[in-house]
C-alpha positions as a Markdown table, in Angstrom:
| # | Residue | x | y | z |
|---|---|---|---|---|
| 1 | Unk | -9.9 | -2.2 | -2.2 |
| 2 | Unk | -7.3 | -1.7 | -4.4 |
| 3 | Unk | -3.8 | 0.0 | -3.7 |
| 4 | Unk | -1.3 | 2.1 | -6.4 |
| 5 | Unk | 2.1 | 1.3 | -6.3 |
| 6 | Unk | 4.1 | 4.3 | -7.4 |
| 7 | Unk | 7.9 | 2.1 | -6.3 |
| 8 | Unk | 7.0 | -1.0 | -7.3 |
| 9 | Unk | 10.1 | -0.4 | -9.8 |
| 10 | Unk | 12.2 | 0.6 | -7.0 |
| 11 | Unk | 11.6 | -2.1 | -4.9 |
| 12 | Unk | 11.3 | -4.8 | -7.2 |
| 13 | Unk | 15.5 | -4.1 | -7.9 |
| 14 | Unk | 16.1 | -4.6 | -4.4 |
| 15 | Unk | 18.3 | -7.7 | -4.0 |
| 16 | Unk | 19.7 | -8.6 | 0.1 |
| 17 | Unk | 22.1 | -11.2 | -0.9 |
| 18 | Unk | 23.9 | -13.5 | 2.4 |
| 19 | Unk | 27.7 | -12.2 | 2.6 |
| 20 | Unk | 29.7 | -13.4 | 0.3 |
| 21 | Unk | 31.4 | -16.1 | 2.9 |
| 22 | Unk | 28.4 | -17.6 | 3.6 |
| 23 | Unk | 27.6 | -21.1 | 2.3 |
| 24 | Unk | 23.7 | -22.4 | 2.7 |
| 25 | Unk | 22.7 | -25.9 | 2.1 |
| 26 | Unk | 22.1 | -27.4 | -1.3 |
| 27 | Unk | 18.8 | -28.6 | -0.3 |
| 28 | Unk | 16.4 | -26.1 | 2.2 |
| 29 | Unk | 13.9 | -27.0 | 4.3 |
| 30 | Unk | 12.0 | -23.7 | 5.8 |
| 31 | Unk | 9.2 | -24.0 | 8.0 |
| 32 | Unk | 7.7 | -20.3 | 8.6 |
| 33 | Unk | 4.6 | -19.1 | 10.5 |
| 34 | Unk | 2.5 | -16.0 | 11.1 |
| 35 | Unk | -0.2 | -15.0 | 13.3 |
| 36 | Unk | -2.4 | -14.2 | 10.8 |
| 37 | Unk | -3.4 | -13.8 | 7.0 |
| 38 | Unk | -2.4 | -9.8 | 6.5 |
| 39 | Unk | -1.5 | -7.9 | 3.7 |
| 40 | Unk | 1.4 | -7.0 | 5.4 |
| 41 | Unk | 2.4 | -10.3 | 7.1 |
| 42 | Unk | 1.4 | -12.0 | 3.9 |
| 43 | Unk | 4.0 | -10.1 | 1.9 |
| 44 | Unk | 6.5 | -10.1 | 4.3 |
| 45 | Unk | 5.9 | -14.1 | 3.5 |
| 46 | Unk | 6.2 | -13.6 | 0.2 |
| 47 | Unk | 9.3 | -11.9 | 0.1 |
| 48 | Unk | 11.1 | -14.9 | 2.2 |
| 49 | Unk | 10.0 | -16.6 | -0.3 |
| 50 | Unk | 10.9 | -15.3 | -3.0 |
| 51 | Unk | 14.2 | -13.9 | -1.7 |
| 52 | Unk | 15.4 | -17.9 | -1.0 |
| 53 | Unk | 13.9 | -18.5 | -4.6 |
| 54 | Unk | 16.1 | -16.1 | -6.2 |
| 55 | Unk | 19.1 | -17.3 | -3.8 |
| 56 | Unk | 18.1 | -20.5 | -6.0 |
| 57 | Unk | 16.5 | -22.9 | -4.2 |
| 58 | Unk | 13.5 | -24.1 | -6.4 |
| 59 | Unk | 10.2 | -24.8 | -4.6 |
| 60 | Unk | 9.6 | -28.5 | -5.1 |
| 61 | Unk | 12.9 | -29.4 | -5.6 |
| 62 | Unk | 15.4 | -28.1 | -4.1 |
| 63 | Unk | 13.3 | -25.8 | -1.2 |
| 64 | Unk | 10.4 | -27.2 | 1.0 |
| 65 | Unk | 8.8 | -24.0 | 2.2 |
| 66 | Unk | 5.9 | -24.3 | 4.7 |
| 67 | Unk | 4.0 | -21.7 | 6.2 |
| 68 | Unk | 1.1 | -22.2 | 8.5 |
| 69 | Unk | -0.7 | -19.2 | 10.4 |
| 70 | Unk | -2.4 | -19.4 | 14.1 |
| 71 | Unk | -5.7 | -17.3 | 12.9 |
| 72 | Unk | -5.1 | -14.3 | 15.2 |
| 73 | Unk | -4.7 | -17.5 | 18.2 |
| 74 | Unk | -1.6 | -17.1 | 20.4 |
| 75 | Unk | -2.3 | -20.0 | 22.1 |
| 76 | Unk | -2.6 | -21.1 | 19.1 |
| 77 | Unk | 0.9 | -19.5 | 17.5 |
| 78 | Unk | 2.8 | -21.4 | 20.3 |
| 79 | Unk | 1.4 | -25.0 | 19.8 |
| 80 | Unk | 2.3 | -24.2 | 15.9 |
| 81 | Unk | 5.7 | -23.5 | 17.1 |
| 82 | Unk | 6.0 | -26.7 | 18.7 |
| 83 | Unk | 4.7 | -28.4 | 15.2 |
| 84 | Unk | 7.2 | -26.6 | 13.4 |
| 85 | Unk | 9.9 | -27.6 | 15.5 |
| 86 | Unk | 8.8 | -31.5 | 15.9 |
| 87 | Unk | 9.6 | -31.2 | 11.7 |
| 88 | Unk | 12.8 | -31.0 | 12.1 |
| 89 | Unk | 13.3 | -28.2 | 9.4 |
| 90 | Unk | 16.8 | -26.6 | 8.6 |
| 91 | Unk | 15.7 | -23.5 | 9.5 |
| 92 | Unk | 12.0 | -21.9 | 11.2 |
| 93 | Unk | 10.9 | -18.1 | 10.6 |
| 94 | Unk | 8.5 | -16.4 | 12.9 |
| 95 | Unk | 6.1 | -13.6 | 11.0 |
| 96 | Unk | 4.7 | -11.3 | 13.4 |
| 97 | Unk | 5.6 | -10.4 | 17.2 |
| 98 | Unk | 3.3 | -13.6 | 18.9 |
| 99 | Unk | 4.5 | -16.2 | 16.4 |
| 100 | Unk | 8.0 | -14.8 | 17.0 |
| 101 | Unk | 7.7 | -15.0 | 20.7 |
| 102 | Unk | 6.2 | -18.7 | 20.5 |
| 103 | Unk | 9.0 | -19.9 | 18.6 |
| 104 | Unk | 11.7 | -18.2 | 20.4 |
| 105 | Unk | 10.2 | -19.9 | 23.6 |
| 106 | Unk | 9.9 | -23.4 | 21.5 |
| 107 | Unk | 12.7 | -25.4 | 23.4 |
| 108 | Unk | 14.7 | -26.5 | 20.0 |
| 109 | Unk | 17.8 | -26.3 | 18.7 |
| 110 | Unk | 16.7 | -25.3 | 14.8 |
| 111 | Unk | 18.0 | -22.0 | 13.8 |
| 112 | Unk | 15.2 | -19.7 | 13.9 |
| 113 | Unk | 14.8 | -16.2 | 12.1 |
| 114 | Unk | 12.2 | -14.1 | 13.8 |
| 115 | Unk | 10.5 | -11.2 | 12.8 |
| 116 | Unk | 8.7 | -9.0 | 15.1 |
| 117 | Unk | 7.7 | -5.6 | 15.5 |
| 118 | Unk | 10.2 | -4.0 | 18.1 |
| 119 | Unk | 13.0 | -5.8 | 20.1 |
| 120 | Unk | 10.8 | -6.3 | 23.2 |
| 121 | Unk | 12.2 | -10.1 | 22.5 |
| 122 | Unk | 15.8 | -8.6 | 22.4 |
| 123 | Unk | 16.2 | -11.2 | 26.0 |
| 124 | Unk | 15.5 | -14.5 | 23.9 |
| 125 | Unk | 17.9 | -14.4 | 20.9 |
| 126 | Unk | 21.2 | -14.4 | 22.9 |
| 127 | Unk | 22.4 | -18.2 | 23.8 |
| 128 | Unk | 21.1 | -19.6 | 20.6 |
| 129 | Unk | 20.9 | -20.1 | 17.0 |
| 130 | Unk | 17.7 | -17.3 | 16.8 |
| 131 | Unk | 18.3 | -13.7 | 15.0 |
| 132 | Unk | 15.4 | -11.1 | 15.5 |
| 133 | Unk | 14.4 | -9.0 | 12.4 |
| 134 | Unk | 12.4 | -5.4 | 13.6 |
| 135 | Unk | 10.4 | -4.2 | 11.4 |
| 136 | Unk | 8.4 | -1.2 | 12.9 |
| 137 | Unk | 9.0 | 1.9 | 11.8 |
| 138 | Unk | 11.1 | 4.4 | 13.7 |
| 139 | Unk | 9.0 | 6.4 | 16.5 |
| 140 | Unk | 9.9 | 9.8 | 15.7 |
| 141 | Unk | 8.9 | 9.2 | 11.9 |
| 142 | Unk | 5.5 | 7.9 | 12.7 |
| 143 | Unk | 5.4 | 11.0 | 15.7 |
| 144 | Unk | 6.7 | 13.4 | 12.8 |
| 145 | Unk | 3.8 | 12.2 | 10.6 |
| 146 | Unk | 0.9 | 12.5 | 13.5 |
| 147 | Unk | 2.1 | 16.1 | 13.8 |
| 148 | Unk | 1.8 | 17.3 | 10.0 |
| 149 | Unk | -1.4 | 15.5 | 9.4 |
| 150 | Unk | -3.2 | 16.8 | 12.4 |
| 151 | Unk | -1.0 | 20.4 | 13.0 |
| 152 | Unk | -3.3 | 21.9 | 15.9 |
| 153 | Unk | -3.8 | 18.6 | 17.5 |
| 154 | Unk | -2.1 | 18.9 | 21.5 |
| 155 | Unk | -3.2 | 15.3 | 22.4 |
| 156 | Unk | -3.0 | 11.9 | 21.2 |
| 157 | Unk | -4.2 | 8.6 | 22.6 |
| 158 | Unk | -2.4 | 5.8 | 21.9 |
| 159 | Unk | -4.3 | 2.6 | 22.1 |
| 160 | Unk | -2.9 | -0.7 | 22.6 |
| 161 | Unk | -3.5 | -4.5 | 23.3 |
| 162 | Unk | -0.3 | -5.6 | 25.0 |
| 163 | Unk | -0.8 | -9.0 | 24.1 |
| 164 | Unk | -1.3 | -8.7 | 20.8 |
| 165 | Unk | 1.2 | -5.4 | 20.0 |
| 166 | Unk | 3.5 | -5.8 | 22.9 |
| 167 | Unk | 4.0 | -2.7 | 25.3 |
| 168 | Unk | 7.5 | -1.3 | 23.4 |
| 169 | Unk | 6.0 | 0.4 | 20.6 |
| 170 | Unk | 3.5 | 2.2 | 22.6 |
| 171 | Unk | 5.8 | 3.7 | 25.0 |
| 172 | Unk | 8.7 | 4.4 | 22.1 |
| 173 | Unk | 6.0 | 6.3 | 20.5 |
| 174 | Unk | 5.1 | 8.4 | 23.0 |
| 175 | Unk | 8.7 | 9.4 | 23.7 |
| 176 | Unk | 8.7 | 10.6 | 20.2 |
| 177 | Unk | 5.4 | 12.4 | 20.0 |
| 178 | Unk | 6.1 | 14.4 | 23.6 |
| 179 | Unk | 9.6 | 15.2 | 21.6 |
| 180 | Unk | 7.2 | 17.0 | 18.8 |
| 181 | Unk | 5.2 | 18.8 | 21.8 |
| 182 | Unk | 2.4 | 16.4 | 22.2 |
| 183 | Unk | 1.1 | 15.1 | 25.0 |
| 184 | Unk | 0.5 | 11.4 | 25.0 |
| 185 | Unk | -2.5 | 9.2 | 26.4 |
| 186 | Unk | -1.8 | 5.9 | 26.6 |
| 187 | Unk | -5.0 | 3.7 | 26.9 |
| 188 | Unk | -3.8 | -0.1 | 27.5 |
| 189 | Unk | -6.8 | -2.3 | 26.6 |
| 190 | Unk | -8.0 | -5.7 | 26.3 |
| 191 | Unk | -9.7 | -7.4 | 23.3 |
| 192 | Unk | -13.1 | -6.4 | 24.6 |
| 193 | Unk | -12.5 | -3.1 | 26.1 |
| 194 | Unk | -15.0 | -0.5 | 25.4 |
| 195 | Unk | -12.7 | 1.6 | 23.8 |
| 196 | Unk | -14.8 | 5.4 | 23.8 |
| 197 | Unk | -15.2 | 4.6 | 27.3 |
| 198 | Unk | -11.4 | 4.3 | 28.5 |
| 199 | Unk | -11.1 | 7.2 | 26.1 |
| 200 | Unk | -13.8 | 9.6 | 27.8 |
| 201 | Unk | -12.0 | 8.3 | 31.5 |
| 202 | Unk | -8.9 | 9.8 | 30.7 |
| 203 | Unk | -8.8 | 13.8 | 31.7 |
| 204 | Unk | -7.2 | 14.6 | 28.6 |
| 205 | Unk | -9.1 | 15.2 | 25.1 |
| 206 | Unk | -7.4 | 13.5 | 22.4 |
| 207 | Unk | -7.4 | 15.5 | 18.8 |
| 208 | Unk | -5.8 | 12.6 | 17.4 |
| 209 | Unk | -5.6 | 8.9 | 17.5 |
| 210 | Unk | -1.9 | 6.3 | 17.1 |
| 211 | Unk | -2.7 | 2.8 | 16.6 |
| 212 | Unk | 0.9 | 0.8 | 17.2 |
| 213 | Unk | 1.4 | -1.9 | 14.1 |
| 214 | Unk | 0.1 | -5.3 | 14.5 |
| 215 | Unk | -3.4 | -4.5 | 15.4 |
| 216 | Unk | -5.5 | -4.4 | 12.3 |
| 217 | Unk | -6.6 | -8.1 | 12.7 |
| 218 | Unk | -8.5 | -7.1 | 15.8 |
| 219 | Unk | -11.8 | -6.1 | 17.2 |
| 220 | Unk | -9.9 | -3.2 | 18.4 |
| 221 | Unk | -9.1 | -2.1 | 15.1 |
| 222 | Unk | -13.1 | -1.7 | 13.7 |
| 223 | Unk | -14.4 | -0.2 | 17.5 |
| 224 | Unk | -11.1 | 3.0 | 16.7 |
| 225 | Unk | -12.4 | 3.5 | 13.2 |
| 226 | Unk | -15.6 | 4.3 | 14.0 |
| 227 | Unk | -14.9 | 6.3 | 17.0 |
| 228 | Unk | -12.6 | 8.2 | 14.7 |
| 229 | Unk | -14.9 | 8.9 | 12.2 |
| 230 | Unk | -17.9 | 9.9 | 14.9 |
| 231 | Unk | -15.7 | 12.4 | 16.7 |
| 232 | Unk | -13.6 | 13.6 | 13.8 |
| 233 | Unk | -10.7 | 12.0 | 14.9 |
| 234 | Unk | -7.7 | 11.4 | 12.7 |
| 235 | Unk | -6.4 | 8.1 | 13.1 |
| 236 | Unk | -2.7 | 7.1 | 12.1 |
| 237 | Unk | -1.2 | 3.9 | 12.4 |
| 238 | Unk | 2.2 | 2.0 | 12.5 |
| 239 | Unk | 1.5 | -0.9 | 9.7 |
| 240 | Unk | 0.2 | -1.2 | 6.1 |
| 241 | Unk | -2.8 | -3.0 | 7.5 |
| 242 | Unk | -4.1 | -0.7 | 9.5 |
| 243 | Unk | -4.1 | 1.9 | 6.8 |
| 244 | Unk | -6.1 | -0.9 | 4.4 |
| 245 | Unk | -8.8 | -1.0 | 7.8 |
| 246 | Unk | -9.6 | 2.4 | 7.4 |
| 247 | Unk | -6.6 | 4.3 | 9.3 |
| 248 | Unk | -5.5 | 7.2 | 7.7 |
| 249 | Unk | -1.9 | 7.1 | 7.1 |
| 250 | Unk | 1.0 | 4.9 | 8.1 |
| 251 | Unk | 5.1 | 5.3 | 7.6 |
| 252 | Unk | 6.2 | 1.6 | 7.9 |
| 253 | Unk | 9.4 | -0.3 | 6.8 |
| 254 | Unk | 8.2 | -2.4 | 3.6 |
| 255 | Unk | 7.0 | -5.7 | 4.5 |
| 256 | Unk | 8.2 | -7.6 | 1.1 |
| 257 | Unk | 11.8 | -5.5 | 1.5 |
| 258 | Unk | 11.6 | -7.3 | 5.3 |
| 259 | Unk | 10.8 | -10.8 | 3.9 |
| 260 | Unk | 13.6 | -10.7 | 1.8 |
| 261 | Unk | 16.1 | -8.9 | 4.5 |
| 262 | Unk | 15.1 | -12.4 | 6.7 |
| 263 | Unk | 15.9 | -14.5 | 4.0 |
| 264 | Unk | 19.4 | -12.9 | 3.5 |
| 265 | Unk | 19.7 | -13.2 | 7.6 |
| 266 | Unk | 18.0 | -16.9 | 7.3 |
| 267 | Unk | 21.0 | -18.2 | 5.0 |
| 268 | Unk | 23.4 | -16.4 | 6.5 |
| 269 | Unk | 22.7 | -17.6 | 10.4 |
| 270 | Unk | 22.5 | -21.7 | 8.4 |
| 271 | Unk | 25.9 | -21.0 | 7.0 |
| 272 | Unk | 27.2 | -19.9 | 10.9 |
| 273 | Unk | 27.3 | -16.5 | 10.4 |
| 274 | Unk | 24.5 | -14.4 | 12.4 |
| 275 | Unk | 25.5 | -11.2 | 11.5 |
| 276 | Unk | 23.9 | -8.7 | 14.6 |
| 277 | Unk | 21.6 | -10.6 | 16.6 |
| 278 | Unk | 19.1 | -7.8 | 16.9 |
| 279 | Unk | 18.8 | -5.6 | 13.8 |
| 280 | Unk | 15.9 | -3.5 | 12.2 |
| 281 | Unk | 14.4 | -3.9 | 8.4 |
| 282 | Unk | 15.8 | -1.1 | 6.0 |
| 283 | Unk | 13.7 | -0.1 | 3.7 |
| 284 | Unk | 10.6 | 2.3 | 4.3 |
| 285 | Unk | 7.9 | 3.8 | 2.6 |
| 286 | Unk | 4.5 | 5.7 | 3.5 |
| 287 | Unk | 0.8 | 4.8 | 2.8 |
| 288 | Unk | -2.1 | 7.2 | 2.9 |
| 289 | Unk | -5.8 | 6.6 | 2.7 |
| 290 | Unk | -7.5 | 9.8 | 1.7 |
| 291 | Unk | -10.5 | 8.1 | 1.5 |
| 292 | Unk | -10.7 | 7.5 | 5.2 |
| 293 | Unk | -8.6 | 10.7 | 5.9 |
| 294 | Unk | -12.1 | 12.7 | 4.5 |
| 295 | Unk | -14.5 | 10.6 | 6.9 |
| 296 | Unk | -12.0 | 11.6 | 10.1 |
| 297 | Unk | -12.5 | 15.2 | 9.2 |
| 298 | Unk | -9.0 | 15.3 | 8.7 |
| 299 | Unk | -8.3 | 15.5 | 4.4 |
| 300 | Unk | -4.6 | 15.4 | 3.4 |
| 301 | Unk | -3.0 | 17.4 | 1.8 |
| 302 | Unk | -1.2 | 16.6 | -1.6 |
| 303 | Unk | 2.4 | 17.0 | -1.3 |
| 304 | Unk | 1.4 | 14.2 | 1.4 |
| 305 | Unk | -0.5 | 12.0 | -1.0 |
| 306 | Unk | 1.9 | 12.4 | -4.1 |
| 307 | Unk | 4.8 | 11.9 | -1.3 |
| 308 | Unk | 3.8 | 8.3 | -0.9 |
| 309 | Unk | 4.2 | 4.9 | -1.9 |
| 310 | Unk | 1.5 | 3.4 | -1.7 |
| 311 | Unk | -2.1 | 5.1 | -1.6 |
| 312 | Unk | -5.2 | 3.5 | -0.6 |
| 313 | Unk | -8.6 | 3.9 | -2.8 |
């Protein structure tokens, strides 16, 4: 699968330097984690990376930069936490909204930078060296976008593992979407629900489908994409990964923009100054798959396809 970048340019000028105050460490030792190996998650990764890289620590001399994922585990994601920690690292980053919610409840003292979907973790960043980077789109884009890709559609279910995508996206989303005149379903399932069954329960018909971000990685993920292409169901998600899975579209801040946003935040919180404890990612973009936007019965038009970032082939 390959994707076009039409503001690779763009964002490749995009610099998110520490304040001008702030005074890191000679010598960095970052210890990051995610829950899994996504395109999204991975550049996120990558532009932590490269964002303390260009703040001039050197891999291999002057910056030791781990990263270790839990496989889609949360059990998992926490006992890495409490590896990371035992490291003693200057600094640990959290990639994803389990990893960030085992670190944050990892009893250390290590400054940590997460980076989760929403601000469901808001409660665990206020006594302590720990800033949360959001980087989920806002609700009434991603409602905004449900509505011009599927115009007569009334409904739309929104499916979603709590314990994977937490329960904030979900219901922000559906605030937005009954703010454009839709009425909202929301189907909260388990790993190994049957998910055209809880569909079919409800007494509403769905015209349309919202997948919240951080789902891609799931069995949930394959079971919606073919129920969306049986019933002619357009299916629009909240992250870059979904899209790649065979979603339809997705507005989304840009994962390697966020990367280097929690580097910026990282150096700044080491030289004691945490800026807002709570902030969301700035830079956004939209991805389209027409490909899979055809096989939902739901083709897009092209103001949408030459509007976007990135598009999916």
């Amino acid at each position: 699968m390959r994707w076009t970048t039409l503001a690779a340019a763009a964002l490749s000028t995009l610099v998110l330097a520490a304040p001008a105050a702030a005074q890191a460490p000679t010598r960095l030792h970052v210890a990051a984690t995610g829950i899994a190996h996504t395109a999204e998650l991975d550049a996120i990764r990558d532009g932590l990376r490269d964002g303390l890289i260009d703040a001039g620590y050197l891999p291999g001399g002057s910056l030791r930069f781990d990263y270790v994922t839990a496989d889609g585990d949360p059990a998992r994601a926490a006992a890495i936490a409490r590896d990371l920690a035992a490291r003693s690292p200057d600094a640990i980053v959290a990639i994803s909204t389990p990893s960030a919610r085992a670190v944050a409840n990892t009893d250390t003292g290590v400054p940590r930078v997460l980076v989760a979907v929403d601000d469901s973790l808001h409660g665990l960043v206020r006594d302590a060296p720990v800033v949360l980077l959001t980087y989920a789109a806002p609700a009434d884009d991603q409602a905004a976008l449900v509505a011009e890709i599927a115009p007569d559609a009334r409904v739309v279910a929104v499916p979603f593992d709590p314990v994977v995508a937490g329960t904030l996206p979900a219901v922000h989303f559906a605030a937005a979407a009954e703010a454009e005149g839709l009425g909202v379903v929301l189907l909260q399932l388990a790993a190994d629900t049957d998910v055209a069954a809880a569909l079919d329960a409800d007494r509403k018909r769905a015209d349309a489908l919202f997948l919240p971000a951080g789902q891609a990685a799931t069995p949930l993920m394959e079971a919606l994409v073919a129920l969306a292409e049986e019933r002619q169901l357009p299916l629009i998600a909240g992250d870059a990964d979904a899209v790649a899975h065979g979603a339809v579209a997705a507005v989304i801040r840009d994962p390697y923009a966020t990367g280097r946003e929690a580097a910026a935040r990282l150096l700044a919180l080491l030289a004691g100054d945490p800026g807002p404890r709570v902030a969301p990612a700035r830079a956004g973009r939209l991805i389209v798959n027409p490909l899979a936007a055809e096989r939902q019965g739901a083709p897009l038009a092209d103001a949408l396809i030459d509007r976007a970032a990135v598009v999916v082939e």
